[in-house]
C-alpha positions in Angstrom: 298.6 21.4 52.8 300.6 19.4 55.0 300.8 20.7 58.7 304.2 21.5 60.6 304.3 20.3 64.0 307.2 21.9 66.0 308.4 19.8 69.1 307.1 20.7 72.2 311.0 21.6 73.2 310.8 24.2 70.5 307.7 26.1 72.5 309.1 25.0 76.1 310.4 27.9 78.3 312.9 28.3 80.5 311.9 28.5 84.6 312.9 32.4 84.0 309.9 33.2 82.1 306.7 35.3 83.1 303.7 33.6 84.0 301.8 35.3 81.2 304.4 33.6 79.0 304.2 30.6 80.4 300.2 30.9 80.1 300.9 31.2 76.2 303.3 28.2 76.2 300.7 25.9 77.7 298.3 27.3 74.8 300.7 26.0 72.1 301.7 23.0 73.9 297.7 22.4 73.7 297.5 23.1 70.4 300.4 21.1 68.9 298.8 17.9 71.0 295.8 18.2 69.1 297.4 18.4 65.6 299.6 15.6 66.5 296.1 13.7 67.0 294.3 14.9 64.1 298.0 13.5 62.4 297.6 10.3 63.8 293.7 10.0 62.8 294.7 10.5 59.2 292.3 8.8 57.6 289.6 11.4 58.6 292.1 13.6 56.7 291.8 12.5 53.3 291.4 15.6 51.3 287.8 15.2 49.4 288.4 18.5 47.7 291.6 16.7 46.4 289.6 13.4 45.7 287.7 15.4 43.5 290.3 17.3 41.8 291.9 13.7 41.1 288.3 12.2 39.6 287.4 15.5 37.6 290.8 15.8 35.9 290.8 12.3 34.7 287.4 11.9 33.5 287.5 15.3 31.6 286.9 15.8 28.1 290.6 16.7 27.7 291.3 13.1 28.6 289.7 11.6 25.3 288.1 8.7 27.2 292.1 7.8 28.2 292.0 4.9 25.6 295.4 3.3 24.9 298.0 4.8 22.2 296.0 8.4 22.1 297.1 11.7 23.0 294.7 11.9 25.9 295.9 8.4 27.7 299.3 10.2 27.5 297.5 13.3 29.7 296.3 10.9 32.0 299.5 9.0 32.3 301.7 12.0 33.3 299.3 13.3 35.6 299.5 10.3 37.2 303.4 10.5 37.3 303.4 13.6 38.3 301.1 12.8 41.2 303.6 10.1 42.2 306.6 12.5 42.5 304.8 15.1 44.3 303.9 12.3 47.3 307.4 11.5 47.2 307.0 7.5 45.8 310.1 5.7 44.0 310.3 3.8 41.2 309.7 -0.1 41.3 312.6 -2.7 40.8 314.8 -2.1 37.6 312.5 0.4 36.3 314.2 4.0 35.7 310.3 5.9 35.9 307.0 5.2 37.4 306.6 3.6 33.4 306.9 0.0 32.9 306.8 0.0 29.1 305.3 -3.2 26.4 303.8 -3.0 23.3 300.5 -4.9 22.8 299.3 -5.4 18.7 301.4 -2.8 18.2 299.9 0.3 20.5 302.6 1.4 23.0 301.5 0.9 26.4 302.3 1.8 30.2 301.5 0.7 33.5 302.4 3.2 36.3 304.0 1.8 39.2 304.9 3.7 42.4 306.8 2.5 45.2 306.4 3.1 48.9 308.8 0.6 50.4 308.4 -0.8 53.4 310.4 -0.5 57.0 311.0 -4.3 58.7 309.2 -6.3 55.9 310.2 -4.5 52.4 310.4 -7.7 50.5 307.1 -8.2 51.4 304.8 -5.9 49.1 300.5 -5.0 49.5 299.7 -3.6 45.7 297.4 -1.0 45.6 295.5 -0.9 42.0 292.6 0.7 39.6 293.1 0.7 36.0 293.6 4.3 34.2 292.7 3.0 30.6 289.1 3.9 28.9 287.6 3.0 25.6 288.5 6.4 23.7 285.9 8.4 21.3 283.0 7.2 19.4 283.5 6.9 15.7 280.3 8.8 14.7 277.6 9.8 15.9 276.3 13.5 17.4 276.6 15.1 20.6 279.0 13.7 23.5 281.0 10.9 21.7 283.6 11.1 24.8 283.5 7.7 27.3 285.0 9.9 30.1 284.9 6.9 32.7 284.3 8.6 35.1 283.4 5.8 37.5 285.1 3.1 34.9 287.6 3.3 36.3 288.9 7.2 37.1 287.3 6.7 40.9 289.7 3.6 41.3 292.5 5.5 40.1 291.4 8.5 42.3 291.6 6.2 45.4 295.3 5.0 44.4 296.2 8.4 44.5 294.4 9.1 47.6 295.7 5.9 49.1 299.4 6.6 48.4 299.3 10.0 49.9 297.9 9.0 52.9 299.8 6.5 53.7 303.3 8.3 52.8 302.4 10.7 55.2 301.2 8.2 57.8 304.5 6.4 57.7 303.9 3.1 58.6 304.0 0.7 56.5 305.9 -2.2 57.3 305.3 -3.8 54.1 306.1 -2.3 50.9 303.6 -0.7 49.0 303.2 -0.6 45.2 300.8 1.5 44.0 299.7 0.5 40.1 297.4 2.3 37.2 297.3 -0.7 35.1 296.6 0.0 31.2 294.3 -1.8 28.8 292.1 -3.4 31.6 289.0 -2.7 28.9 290.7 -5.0 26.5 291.4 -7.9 28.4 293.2 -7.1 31.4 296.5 -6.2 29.3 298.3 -4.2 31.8 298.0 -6.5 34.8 298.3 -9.9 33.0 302.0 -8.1 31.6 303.1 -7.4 34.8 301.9 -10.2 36.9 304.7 -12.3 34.2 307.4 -10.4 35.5 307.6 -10.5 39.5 308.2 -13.5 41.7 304.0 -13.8 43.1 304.9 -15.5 46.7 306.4 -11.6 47.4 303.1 -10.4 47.2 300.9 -10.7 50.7 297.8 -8.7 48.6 296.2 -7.1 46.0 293.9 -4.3 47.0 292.1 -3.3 43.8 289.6 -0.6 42.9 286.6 -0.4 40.1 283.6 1.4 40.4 283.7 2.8 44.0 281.9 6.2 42.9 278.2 5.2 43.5 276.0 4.0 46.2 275.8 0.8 46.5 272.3 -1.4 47.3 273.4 -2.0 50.3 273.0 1.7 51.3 275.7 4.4 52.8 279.0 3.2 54.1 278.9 0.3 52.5 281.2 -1.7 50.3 281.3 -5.3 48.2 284.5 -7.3 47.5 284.8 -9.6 44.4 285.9 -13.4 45.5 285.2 -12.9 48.9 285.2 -16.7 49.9 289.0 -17.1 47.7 291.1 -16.0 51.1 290.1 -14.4 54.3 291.0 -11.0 53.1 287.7 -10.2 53.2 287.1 -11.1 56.9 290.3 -8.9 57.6 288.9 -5.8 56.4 285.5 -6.5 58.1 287.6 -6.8 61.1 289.6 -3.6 60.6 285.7 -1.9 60.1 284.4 -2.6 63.4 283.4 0.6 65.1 283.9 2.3 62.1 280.5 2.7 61.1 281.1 1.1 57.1 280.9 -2.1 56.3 282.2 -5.0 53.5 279.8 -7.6 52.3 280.7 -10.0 49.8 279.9 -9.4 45.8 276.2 -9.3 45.7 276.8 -10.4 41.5 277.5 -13.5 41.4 276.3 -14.3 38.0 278.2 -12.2 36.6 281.6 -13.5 38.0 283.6 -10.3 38.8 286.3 -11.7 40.0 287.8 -12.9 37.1 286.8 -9.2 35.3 289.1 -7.0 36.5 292.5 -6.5 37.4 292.5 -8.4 40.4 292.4 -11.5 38.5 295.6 -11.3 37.0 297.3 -11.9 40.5 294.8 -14.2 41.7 295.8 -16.3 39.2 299.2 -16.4 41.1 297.6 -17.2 43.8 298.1 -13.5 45.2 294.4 -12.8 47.5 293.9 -9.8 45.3 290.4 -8.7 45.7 288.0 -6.0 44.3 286.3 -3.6 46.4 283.6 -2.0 44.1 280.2 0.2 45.3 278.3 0.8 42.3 274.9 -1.4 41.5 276.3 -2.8 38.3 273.1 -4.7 38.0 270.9 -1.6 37.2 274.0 1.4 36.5 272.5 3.2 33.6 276.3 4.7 32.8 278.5 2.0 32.8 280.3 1.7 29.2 278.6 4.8 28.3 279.5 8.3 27.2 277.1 8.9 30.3 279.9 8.0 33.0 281.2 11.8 33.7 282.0 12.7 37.2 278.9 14.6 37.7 277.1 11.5 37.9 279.3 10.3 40.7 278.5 10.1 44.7 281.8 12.4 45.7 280.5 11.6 49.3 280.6 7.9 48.4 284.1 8.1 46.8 285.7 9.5 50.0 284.3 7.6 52.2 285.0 4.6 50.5 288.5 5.4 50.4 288.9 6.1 53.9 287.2 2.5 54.7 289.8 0.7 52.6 292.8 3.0 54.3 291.3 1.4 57.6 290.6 -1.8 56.7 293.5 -2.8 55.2 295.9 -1.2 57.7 296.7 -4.3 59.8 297.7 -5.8 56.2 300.3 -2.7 55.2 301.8 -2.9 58.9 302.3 -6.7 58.9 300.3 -7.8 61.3 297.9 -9.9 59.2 298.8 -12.1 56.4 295.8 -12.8 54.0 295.7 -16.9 52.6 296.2 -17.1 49.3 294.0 -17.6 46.7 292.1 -20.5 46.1 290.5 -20.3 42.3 288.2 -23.2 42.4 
């Protein structure tokens, strides 16, 4: 629950006033100046019973493994809405919802899009992504046939929400801020390719995109890889940001198995946007990943939060303007 702070003029007292009153005036005064720090350390304030309320209803059973075209993928997609008008965010360019609407081999599709625009530099937008899209129900078989994904990718979409919240309330972002559940990432990267062909790329300053960020890295606690770390100097940014902060970025420790072209990221990279993954999990050795096995019990919830908090810090010079990422270079 969001906290009310009163001004101080509200709990000031006239020179008339006892010295007992005056006593409990100084006592709120106190009081107020340490909520309007704790307001203005908000990334310590990121709710984790929230985070997991966000993680837990997407990757239930009710869900249906959020696949595109089912009933439960239309669950997910108006929690997601809903989420987006309880923070308060608006609706992106022409669009007359948080939908942007296509049809791909004939299933009906949505990205959501969420706007938080921007104070001096609102024609400058930072997107902030996961995908919400699954791959459904089994066909046969016994026992769970559900691929909750929980981790795949209902962690990324738990730090969008996370992400936008905080930083509506924090309030400054001189840059725009889209924040975007893309669709169909587990067929090819659907959602994002479709709306990377609709919006002029050289608007974009980054692409802050989340898979996977629910379990401990090798790397160990407070840590955090970034897919195409040697494309732009985002990744030295955030490192920046970090310092002092206790967590830390490295680069993707995969190589091999070039994840920067795998998820939604890519789509924008391709623009030359430096969009970027941040990603925890040790994909090398995750016994869950694409299986009916990826339910949020399995997930670090300690992990997931502080993760988040690292990328509200380290990409805050980026969302108030004072550093510009280079673009992209794909080869």
């Amino acid at each position: 629950m969001k906290k009310i702070l009163y001004p101080l003029a509200l709990v000031s007292v006239s020179i008339l006033v006892s010295c007992k009153q005056t006593k409990s005036t100084n006592s709120e005064v106190a009081m107020n100046t340490v909520e309007v720090i704790q307001k203005n350390n908000k990334e310590e304030l990121i709710d984790s019973i929230l985070v997991r309320k966000h993680l837990y209803t997407l990757a239930s059973d009710e869900m249906e493994g959020r696949k595109p075209g089912t009933e439960g993928m239309e669950k997910a997609t108006q929690y997601i809405e809903n989420e987006y008008k309880r923070i308060g965010l608006k609706t992106f360019d022409t669009l007359t919802s948080y939908r942007q609407n296509f049809e791909y081999k004939g299933i009906k599709m949505s990205n959501i899009i969420g706007l938080l625009e921007g104070k001096s530099k609102k024609d400058e937008f930072v997107i902030v992504s996961a995908h919400h899209d699954h791959l459904g129900i089994k066909k046969d078989g016994e026992g769970d046939r559900v691929f909750n994904g929980a981790n795949d990718d209902a962690s990324g979409v738990t730090g969008v929400l996370s992400l936008a919240e905080y930083f509506a309330e924090k309030g400054t972002n001189e840059r725009s801020i889209l924040f975007v559940c893309f669709t169909a990432e587990e067929m090819g990267l659907i959602g994002s390719e479709y709306f990377g062909k609709g919006i002029d790329a050289s608007k974009f300053v980054a692409g802050i995109n989340l898979e996977l960020i629910g379990k401990q890295p090798k790397t160990g606690p407070k840590t955090a890889w970034l897919t195409g770390f040697d494309k732009s100097n985002f990744g030295k940014i955030i490192q920046k940001n970090l310092e002092g902060s206790g967590y830390k970025l490295f680069p993707d420790p995969y190589p091999k198995f070039q994840l920067f072209l795998r998820s939604d990221n890519a789509s924008l990279a391709r623009l030359g946007v430096p969009s970027h993954t941040f990603s925890t999990t040790p994909i090398d050795i995750d016994v869950d990943y694409h299986k009916v096995t990826d339910e949020a019990e399995t997930l670090n919830m300690t992990v997931l939060t502080e993760t988040v908090k690292a990328v509200a810090r380290g990409t805050q010079s980026i969302i108030e303007g004072k550093d510009t990422p280079t673009r992209v270079k794909m080869w």
